[in-house]
C-alpha positions as CSV (number, residue, x, y, z in Angstrom):
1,X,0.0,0.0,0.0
2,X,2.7,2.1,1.1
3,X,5.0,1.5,-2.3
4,X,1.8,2.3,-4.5
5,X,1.0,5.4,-2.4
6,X,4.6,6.5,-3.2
7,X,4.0,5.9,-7.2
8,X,1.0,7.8,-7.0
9,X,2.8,10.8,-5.4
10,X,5.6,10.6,-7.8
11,X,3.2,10.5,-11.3
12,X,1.1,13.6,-9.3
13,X,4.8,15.2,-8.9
14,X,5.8,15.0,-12.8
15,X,2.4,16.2,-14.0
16,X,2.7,19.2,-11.5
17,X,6.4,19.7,-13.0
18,X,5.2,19.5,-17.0
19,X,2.2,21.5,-15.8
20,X,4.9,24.4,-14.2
21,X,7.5,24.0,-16.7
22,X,4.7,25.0,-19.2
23,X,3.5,28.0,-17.0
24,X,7.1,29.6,-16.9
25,X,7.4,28.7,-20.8
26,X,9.7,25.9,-20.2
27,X,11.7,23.4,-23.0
28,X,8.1,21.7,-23.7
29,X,6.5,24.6,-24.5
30,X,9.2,25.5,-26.7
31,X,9.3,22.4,-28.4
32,X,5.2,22.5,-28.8
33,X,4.9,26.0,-30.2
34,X,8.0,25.0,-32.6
35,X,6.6,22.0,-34.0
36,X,3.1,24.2,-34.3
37,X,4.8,26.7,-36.4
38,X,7.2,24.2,-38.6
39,X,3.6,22.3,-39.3
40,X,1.9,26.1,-40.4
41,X,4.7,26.8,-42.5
42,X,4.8,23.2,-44.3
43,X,1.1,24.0,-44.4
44,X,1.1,27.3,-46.2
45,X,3.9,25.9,-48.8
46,X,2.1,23.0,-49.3
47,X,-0.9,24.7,-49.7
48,X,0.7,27.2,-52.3
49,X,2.2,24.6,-54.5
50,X,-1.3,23.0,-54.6
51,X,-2.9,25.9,-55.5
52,X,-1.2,25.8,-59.1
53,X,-3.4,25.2,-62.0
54,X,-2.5,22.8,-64.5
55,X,-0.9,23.5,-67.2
56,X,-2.9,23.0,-70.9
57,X,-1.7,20.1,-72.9
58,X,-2.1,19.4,-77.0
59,X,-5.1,17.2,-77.2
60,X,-3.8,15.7,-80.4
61,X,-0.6,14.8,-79.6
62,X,-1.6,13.2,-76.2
63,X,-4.2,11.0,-78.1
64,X,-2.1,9.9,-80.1
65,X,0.4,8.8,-77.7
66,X,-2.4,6.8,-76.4
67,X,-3.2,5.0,-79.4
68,X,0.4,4.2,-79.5
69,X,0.7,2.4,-75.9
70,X,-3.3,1.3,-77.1
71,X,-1.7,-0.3,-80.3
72,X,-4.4,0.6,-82.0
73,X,-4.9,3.2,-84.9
74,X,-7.4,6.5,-84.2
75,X,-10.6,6.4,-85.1
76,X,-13.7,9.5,-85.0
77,X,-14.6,10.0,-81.7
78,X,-11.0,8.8,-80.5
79,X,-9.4,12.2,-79.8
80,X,-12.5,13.9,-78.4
81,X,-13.1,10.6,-75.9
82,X,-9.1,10.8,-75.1
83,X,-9.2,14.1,-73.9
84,X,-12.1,13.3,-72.0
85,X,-10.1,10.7,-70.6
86,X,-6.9,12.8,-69.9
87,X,-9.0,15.9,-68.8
88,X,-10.5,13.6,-66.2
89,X,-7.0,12.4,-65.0
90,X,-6.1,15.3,-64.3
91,X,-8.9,16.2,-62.2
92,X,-7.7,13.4,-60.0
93,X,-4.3,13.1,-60.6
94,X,-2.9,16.8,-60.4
95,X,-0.8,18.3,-57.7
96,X,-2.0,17.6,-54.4
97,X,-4.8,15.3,-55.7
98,X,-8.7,15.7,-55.7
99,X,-8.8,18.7,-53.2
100,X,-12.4,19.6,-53.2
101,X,-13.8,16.3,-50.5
102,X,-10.3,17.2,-48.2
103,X,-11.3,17.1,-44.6
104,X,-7.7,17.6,-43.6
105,X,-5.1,20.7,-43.8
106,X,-4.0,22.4,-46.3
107,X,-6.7,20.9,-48.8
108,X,-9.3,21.9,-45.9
109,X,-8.3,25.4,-46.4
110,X,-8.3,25.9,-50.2
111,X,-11.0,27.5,-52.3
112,X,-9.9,28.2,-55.7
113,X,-8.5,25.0,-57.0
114,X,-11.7,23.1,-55.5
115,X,-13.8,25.7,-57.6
116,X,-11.6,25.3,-60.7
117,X,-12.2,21.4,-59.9
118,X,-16.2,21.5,-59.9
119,X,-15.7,24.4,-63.0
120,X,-14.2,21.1,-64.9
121,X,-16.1,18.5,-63.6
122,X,-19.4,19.8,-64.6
123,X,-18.0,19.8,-68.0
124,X,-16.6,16.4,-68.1
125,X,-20.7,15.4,-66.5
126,X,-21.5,17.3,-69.7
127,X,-19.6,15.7,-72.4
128,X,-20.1,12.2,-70.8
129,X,-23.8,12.9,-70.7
130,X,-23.6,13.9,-74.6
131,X,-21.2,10.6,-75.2
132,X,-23.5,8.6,-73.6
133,X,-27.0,10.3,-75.0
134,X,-26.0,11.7,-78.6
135,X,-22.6,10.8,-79.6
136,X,-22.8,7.2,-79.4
137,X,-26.0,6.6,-81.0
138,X,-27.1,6.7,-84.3
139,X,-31.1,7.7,-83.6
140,X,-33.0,8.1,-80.9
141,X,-34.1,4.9,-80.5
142,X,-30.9,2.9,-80.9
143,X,-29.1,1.2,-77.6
144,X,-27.2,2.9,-75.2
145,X,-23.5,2.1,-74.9
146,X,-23.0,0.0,-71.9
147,X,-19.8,1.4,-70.7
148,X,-21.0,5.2,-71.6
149,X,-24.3,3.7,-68.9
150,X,-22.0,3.2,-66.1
151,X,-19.4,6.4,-66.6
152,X,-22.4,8.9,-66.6
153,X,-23.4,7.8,-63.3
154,X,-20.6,7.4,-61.7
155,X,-18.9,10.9,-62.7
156,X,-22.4,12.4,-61.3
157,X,-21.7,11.0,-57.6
158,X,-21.4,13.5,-55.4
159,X,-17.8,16.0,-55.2
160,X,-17.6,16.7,-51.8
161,X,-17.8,12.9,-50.5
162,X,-14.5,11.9,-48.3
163,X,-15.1,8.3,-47.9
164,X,-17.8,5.6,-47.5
165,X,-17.5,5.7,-50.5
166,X,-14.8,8.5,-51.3
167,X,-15.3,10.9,-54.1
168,X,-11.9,9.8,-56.3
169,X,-13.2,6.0,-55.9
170,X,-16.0,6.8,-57.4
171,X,-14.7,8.5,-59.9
172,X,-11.7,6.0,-61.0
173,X,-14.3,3.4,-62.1
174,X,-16.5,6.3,-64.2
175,X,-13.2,6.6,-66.0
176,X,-12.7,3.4,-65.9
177,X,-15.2,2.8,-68.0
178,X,-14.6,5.3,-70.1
179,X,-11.3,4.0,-71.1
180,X,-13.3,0.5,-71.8
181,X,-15.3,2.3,-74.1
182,X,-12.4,4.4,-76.1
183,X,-10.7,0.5,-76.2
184,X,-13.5,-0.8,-77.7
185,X,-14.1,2.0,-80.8
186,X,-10.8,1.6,-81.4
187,X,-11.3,-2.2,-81.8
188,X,-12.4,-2.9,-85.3
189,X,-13.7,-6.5,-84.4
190,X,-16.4,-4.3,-82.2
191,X,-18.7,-2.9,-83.8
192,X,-21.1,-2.1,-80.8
193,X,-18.4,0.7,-79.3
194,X,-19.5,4.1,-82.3
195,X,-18.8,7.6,-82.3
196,X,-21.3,9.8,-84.5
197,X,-19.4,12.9,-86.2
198,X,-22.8,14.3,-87.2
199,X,-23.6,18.3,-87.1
200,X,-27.2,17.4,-85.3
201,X,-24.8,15.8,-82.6
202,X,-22.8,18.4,-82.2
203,X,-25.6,21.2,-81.9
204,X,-27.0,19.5,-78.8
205,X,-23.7,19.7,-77.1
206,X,-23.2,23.6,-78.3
207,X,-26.7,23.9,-77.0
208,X,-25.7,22.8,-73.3
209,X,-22.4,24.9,-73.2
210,X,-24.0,27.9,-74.0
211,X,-26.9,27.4,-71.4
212,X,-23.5,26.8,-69.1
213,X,-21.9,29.8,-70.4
214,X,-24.7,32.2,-70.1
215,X,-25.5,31.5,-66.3
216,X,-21.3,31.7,-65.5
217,X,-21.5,35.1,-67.6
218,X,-24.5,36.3,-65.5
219,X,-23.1,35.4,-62.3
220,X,-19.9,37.1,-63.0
221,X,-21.3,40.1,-63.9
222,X,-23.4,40.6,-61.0
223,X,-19.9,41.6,-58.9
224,X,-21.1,44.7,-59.3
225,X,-24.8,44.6,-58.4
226,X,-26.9,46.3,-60.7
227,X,-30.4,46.8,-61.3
228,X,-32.2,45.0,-64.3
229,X,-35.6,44.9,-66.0
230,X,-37.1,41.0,-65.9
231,X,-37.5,39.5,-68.9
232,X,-38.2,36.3,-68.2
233,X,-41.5,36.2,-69.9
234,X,-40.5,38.6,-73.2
235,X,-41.2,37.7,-76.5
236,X,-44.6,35.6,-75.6
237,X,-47.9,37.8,-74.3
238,X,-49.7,34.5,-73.3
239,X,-46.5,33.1,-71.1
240,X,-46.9,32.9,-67.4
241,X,-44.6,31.7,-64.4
242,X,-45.4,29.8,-61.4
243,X,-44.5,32.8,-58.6
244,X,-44.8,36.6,-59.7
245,X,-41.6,38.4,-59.4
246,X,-41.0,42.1,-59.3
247,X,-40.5,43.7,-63.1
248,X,-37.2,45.2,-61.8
249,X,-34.5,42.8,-59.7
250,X,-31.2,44.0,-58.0
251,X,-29.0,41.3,-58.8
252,X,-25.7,41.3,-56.9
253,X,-23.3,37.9,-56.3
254,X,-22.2,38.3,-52.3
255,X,-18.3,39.1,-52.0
256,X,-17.5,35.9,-50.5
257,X,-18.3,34.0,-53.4
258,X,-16.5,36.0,-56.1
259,X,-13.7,34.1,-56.1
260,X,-15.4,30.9,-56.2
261,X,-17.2,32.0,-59.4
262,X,-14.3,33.0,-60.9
263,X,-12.3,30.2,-60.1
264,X,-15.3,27.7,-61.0
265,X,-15.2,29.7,-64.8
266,X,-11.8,29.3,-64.9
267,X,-12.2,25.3,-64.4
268,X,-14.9,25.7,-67.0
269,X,-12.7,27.5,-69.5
270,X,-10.1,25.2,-69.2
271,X,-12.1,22.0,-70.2
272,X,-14.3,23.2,-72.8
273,X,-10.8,24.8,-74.9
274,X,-9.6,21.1,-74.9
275,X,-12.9,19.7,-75.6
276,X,-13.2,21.9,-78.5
277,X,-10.1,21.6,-79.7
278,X,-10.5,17.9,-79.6
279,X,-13.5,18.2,-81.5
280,X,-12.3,20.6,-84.1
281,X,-10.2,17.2,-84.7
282,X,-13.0,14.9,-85.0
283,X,-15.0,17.0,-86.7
284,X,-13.1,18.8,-89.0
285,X,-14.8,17.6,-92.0
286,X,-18.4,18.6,-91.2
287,X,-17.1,21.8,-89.8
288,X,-15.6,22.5,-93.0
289,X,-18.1,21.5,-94.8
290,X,-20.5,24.2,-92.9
291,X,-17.9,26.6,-93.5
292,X,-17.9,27.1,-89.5
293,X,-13.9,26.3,-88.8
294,X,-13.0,29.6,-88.3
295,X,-15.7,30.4,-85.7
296,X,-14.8,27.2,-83.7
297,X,-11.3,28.6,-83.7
298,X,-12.2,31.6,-82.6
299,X,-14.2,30.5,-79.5
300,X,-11.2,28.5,-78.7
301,X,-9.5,32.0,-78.8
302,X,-11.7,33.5,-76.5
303,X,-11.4,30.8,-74.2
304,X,-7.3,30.8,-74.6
305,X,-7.6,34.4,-73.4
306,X,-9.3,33.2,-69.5
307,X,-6.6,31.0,-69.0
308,X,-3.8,33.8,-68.7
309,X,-2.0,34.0,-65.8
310,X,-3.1,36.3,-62.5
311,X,-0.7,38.6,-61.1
312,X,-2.9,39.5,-58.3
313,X,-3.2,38.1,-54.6
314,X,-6.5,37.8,-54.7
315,X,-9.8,38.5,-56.7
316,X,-10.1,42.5,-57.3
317,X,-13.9,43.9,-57.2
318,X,-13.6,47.3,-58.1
319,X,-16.4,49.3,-59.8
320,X,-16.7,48.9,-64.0
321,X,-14.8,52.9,-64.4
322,X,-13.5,52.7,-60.9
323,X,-9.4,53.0,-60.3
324,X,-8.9,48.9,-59.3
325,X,-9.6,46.4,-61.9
326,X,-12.2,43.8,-61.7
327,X,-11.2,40.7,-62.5
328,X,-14.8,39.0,-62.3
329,X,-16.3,41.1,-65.2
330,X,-13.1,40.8,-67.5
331,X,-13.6,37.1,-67.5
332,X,-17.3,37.8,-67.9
333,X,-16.0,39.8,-71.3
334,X,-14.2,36.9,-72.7
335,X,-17.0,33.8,-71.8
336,X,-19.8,36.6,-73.0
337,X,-17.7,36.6,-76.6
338,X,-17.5,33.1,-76.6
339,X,-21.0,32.7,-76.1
340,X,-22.0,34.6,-79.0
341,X,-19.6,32.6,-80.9
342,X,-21.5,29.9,-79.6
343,X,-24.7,30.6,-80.9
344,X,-23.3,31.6,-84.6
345,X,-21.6,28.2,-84.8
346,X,-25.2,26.7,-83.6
347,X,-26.9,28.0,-86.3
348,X,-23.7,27.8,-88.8
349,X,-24.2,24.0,-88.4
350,X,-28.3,24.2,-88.6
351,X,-28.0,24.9,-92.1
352,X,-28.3,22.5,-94.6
């Protein structure tokens, strides 16, 4: 009784001592605040390096370096579903990984790159949705591809999942599939696997970009809030809605999210140059023969111009005239240009 009385006083004794030595800023203290500070500033580096965007890459070239490891010789459809592939990849693949399901420091702390990732990812939904629904069918009542059935799905899970199942799982079996389906239209003993180069095709796609397009363009330009008349119903006397509104709205996107929007456009602009570049490939000859080449190339130079670097700290919001720039309504310029590029080429490959 005696000997455990005595370790009882002794274990009271050395948690008094740690307890004064931190008091009076003692070698444990010391030792705790330094290992708090190294683990900030590996934090804050960390978290800077993974803040880079990645770089463009030449959608050509990198198909066809896949068809060489593939063995297999391109086909229509090949580069476009490629660059899906690769544009995917990098989503998951890039420096620090898939940042935007992070629970943990620095990933918990980022907002731009995790906007920038949901900016692509809604395009890669897009263009999977179109493989799946347009491109790989010949009519409207033909079968769906069965590897297109599983990647829609599975690149729709939800983005912000950490595990149970985690986000990038999810998403490695989507492209998965994907990569089944680009083996097999490559494979000329398979004639199941297509890929339609047709303008009606195409214009369904176009159509979905510019609905994406126009609601990024609006949200960027309401940085600076500004009054506007509703015309929601114009053009049709007998239209109605399901909840009145007012005939004039104030329309103003809150502060703290304009660097999400910007960042998410940025994402956005990103994927759809490479998707159109990719199909400028594949489609080059009903593009030509629409005579709409040169206004696919120029929305692909519109989009080039988002994608130039940033040389400030942070997101400026200063008024349209006003002495500071703002960044949100110069990238609304060039996605408003490429818009109404958009639309043109729509109705360039309308006609007969």
């Amino acid at each position: 009784m005696t000997e455990s009385i005595s370790t009882r006083e002794r274990l009271a004794e050395q948690v008094q001592s740690l307890r004064d030595n931190w008091r009076e800023g003692g070698p444990l203290r010391s030792l705790v605040l330094a290992l708090l500070v190294v683990l900030l500033l590996a934090s804050l580096v960390l978290g800077f390096w993974w803040s880079t965007e990645p770089d463009a890459f030449p959608v050509r070239e990198r198909a066809m370096v896949r068809a060489e490891q593939m063995a297999v010789e391109p086909v229509p459809g090949f580069v476009t579903t490629a660059t899906l592939i690769e544009m995917t990849e990098t989503l998951l693949n890039k420096r620090g990984g898939y940042l935007s399901n992070d629970i943990l420091p620095p990933g918990l702390w980022l907002d731009n790159i995790p906007n920038w990732e949901f900016g692509v990812l809604i395009q890669v939904r897009d263009f999977t949705r179109a493989l799946r629904r347009d491109f790989s069918r010949s009519q409207s009542q033909s079968t769906e591809d069965k590897d297109l059935a599983v990647a829609e799905p599975q690149l729709h899970f939800d983005n912000n999942s950490w595990a149970l199942p985690s986000t990038e799982a999810e998403y490695s079996r989507g492209l998965a599939a994907l990569e089944s389906y680009l083996g097999r239209l490559a494979d000329p003993q398979d004639s199941n696997a297509q890929f339609y180069t047709r303008a009606d095709n195409l214009r369904r796609w176009l159509t979905d970009v510019e609905n994406r397009l126009g609601s990024l363009s609006q949200r960027l330009s309401s940085s600076v809030g500004r009054p506007r008349l509703n015309t929601d119903l114009a053009g049709d006397t007998e239209a109605h809605q399901s909840t009145p509104t007012s005939t004039e709205q104030e329309v103003k996107t809150p502060w703290t999210e304009l660097d999400d929007v910007f960042y998410e456009a940025r994402g956005t602009s990103w994927a759809l140059m490479h998707l159109l570049r990719a199909v400028e490939h594949d489609f080059h000859d009903v593009l030509t023969r629409k005579n709409a080449l040169v206004s696919l190339r120029q929305i692909i130079r519109e989009l080039e111009a988002t994608q130039e670097a940033l040389w400030s700290p942070m997101i400026l919001n200063g008024g349209g005239f006003g002495m500071f720039a703002n960044h949100s309504l110069v990238m609304a310029s060039y996605i408003s240009r490429a818009n109404a590029a958009l639309k043109d080429l729509n109705d360039l490959l309308a006609q007969g």
